[in-house]
C-alpha positions as CSV (number, residue, x, y, z in Angstrom):
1,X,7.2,18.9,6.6
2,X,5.0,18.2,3.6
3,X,1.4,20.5,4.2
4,X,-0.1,19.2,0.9
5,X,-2.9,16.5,1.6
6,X,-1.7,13.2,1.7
7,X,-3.6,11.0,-0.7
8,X,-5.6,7.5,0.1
9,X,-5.3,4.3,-0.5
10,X,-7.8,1.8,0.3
11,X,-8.0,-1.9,0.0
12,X,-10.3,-3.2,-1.3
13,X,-11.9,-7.3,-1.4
14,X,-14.5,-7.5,-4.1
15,X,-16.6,-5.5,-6.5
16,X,-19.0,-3.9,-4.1
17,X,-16.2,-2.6,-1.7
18,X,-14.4,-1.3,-4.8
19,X,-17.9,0.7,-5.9
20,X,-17.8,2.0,-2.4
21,X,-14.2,3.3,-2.8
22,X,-15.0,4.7,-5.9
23,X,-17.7,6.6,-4.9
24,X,-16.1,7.7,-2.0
25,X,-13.5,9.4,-4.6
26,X,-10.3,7.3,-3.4
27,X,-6.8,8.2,-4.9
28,X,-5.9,4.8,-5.4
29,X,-8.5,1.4,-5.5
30,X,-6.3,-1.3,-4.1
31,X,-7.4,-4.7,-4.6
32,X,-6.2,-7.3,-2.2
33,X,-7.6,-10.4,-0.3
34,X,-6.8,-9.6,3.7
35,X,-7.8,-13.8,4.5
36,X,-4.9,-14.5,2.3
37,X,-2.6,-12.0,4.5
38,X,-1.1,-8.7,4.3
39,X,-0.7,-9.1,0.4
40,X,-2.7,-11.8,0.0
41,X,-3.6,-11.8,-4.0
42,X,-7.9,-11.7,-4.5
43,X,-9.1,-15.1,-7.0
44,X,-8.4,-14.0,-10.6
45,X,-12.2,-14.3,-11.1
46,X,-12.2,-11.5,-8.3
47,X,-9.5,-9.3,-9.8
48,X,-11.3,-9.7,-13.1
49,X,-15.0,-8.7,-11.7
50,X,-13.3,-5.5,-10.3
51,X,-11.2,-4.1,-13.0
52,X,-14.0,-4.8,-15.8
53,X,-16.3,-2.5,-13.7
54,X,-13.6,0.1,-13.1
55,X,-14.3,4.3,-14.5
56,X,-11.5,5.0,-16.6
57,X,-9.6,8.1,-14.4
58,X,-9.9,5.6,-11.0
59,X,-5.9,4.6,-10.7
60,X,-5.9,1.2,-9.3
61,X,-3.0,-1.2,-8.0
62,X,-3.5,-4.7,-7.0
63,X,-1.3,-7.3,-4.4
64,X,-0.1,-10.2,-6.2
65,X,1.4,-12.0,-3.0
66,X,4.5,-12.7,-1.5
67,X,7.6,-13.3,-4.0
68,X,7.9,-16.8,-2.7
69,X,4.6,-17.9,-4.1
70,X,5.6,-16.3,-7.7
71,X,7.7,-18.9,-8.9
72,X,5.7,-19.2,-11.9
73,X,6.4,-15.6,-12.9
74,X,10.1,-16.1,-13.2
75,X,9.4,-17.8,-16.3
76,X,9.6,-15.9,-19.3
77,X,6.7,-16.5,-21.0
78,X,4.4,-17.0,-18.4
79,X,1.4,-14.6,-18.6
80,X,-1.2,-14.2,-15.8
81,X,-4.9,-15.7,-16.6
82,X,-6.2,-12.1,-16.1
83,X,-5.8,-9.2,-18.6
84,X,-4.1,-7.1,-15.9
85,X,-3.2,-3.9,-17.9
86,X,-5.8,-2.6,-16.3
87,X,-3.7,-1.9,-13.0
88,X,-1.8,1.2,-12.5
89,X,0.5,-0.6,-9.8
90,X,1.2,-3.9,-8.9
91,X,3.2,-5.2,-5.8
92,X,4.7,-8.3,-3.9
93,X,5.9,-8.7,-0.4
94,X,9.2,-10.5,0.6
95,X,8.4,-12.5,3.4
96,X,10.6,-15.4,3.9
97,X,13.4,-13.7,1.8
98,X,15.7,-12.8,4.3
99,X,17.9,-15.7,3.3
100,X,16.6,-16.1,-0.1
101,X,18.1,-14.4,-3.4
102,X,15.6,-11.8,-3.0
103,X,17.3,-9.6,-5.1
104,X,17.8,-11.4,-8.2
105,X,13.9,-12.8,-8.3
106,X,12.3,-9.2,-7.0
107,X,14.0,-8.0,-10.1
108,X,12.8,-10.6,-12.4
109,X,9.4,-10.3,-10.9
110,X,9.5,-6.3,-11.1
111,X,9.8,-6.9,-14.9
112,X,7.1,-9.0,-15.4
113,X,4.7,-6.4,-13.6
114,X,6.2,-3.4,-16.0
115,X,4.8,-5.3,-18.5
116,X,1.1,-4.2,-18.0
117,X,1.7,-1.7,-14.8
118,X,4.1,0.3,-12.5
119,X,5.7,-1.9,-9.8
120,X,5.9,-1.4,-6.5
121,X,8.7,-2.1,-3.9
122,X,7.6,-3.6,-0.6
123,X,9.0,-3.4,2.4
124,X,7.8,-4.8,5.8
125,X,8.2,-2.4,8.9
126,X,8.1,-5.7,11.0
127,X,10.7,-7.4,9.2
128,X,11.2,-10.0,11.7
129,X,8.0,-11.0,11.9
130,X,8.2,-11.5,8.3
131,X,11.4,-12.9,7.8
132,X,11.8,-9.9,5.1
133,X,14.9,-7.9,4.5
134,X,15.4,-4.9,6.4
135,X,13.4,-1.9,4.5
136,X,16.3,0.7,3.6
137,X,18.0,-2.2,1.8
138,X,14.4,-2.9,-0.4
139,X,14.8,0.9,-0.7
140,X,17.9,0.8,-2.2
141,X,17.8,-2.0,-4.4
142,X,14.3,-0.4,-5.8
143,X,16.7,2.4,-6.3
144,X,19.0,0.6,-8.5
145,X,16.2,-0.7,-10.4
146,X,14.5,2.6,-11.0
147,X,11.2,1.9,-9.5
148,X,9.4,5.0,-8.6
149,X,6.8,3.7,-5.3
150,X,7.9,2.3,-2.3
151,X,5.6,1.0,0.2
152,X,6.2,0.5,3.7
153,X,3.7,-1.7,5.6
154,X,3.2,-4.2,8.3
155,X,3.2,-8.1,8.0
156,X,1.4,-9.0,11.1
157,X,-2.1,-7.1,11.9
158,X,-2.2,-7.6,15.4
159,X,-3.5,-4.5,16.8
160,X,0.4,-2.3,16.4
161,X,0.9,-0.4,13.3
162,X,3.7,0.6,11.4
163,X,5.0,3.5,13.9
164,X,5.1,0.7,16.8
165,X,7.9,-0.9,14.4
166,X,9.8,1.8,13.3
167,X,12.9,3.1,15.0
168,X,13.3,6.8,15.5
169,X,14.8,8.1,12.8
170,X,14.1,5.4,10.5
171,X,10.6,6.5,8.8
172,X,12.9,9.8,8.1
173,X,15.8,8.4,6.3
174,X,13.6,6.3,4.4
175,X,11.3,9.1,3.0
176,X,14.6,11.2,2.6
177,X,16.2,8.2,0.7
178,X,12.5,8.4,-1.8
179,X,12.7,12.0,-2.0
180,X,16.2,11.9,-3.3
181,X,15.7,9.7,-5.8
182,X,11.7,10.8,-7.1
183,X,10.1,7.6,-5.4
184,X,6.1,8.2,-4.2
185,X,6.2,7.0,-0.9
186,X,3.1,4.6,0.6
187,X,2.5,4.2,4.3
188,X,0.3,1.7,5.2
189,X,0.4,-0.9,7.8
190,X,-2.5,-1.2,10.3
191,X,-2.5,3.0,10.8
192,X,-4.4,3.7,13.9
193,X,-6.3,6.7,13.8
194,X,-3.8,7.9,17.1
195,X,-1.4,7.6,14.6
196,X,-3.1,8.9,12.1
197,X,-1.8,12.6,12.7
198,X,1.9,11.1,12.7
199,X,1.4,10.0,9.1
200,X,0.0,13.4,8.1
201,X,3.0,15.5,9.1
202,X,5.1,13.3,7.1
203,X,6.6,14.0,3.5
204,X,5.0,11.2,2.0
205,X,2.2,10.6,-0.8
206,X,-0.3,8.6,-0.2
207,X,-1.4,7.0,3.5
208,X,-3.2,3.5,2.5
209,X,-5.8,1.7,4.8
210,X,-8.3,-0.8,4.7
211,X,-9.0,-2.0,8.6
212,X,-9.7,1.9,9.8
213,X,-12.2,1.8,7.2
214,X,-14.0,-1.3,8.2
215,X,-17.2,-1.6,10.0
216,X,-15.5,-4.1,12.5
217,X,-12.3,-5.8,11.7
218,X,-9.6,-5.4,8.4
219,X,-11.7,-8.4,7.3
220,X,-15.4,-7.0,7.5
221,X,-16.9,-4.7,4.7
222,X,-15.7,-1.2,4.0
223,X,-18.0,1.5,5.0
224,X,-18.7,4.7,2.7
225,X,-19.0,7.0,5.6
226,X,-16.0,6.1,7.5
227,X,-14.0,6.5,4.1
228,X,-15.6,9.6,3.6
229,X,-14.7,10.5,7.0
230,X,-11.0,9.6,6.8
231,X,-10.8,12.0,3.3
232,X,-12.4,14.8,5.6
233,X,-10.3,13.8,8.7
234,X,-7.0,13.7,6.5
235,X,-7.5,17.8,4.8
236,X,-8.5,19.0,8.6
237,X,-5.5,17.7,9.8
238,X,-3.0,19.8,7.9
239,X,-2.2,22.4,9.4
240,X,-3.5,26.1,8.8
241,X,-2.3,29.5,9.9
242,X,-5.3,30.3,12.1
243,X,-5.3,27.3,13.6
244,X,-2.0,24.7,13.3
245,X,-3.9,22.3,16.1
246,X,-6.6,21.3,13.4
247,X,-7.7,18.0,14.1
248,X,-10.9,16.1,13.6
249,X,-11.7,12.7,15.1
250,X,-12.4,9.9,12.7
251,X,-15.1,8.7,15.3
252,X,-17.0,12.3,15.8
């Protein structure tokens, strides 16, 4: 078991949530649009606003989608409308891939993001809701394509979160499969704050959230006090010799 603090991820919708994450002193800024689903891509004007008003030590990844709607990046010289080398990650999911080359086209696709940023392999825990190929395989092939993140999240966001999902021992052979091989590992996917203790015993990197965050639901504003309250939640939940029970509620 890892007892270093997990770092966070939050999602972010548009310039005034990202100034809220910022100040908050996030690991990672991750823009996304949540209307447009779990990786739904925010309007190039959106991901332009953000990154132009971005401090230069704030690492920053950004969801571009789901593979099947990146056609358009399988051609070689096709560039994005947004100077993009801004990002420190970038990532696509792969629902509807099951039965789809997946392989060939995450590949070409992982490519075009190395060209301004790290890529990032995605995995669904709920694979058959999203019609996505199983996880350990997306590990493996990320693997053979040396890319060094892996994130695990959840395609639906219906109130069960990534643990619901996972089998036993599966969470465990993936993050041993990352450790082997020097990938960061990302959890994310609707982590409830029951769960949230789970997560921090784990031998991953960083725990990314945007809905525990939120004043209401995953699609309402990001609040600075709650973030602040998940960083101070997340340190007082590793454990400590005088007191391995630490824990803090998020809601206190």
């Amino acid at each position: 078991m890892s007892l270093s603090r997990k770092k966070l991820l939050v999602s972010v919708r548009n310039p005034n949530e990202a100034k809220t994450a910022i100040t908050a002193g996030v690991d990672i800024l991750d823009i996304k649009e949540p209307a447009n689903g779990a990786l739904g891509r925010a309007d190039w004007e959106t991901l332009r606003a953000i990154l132009s008003d971005v401090p230069d030590h704030q690492q920053v990844s950004a969801a571009m989608g789901e593979l099947h709607d990146l056609t358009d990046w399988l051609n070689d010289h096709w560039q994005p409308p947004v100077q993009l080398g801004r990002l420190d990650y970038t990532k696509c999911g792969l629902a509807g891939m099951a039965r789809q080359p997946w392989r060939e086209r995450s590949a070409i696709v992982w490519n075009r993001f190395r060209q301004f940023s790290r890529p990032v392999a995605v995995a669904y825990a709920d694979s058959q809701n999203a019609d996505s190929p199983p996880s350990i395989e997306v590990l493996k092939h990320a693997v053979h394509h040396h890319v060094d993140t892996f994130l695990i999240d959840t395609f639906e966001k219906k109130g069960r979160d990534v643990f619901d999902y996972l089998k036993r021992d599966e969470l465990p052979t993936l993050i041993n499969i990352a450790r082997r091989n020097q990938i960061q590992f990302v959890l994310a996917g609707s982590i409830s704050f029951k769960n949230l203790d789970l997560a921090t015993k784990l031998d991953i990197d960083f725990i990314g959230v945007r809905g525990l965050v939120c004043q209401r639901s995953r699609r309402s504003e990001i609040v600075l006090d709650r973030v602040l309250k998940l960083k101070t939640v997340l340190q007082e939940m590793l454990p400590h010799p005088a007191n391995p029970e630490s824990k803090c509620s998020l809601n206190s």
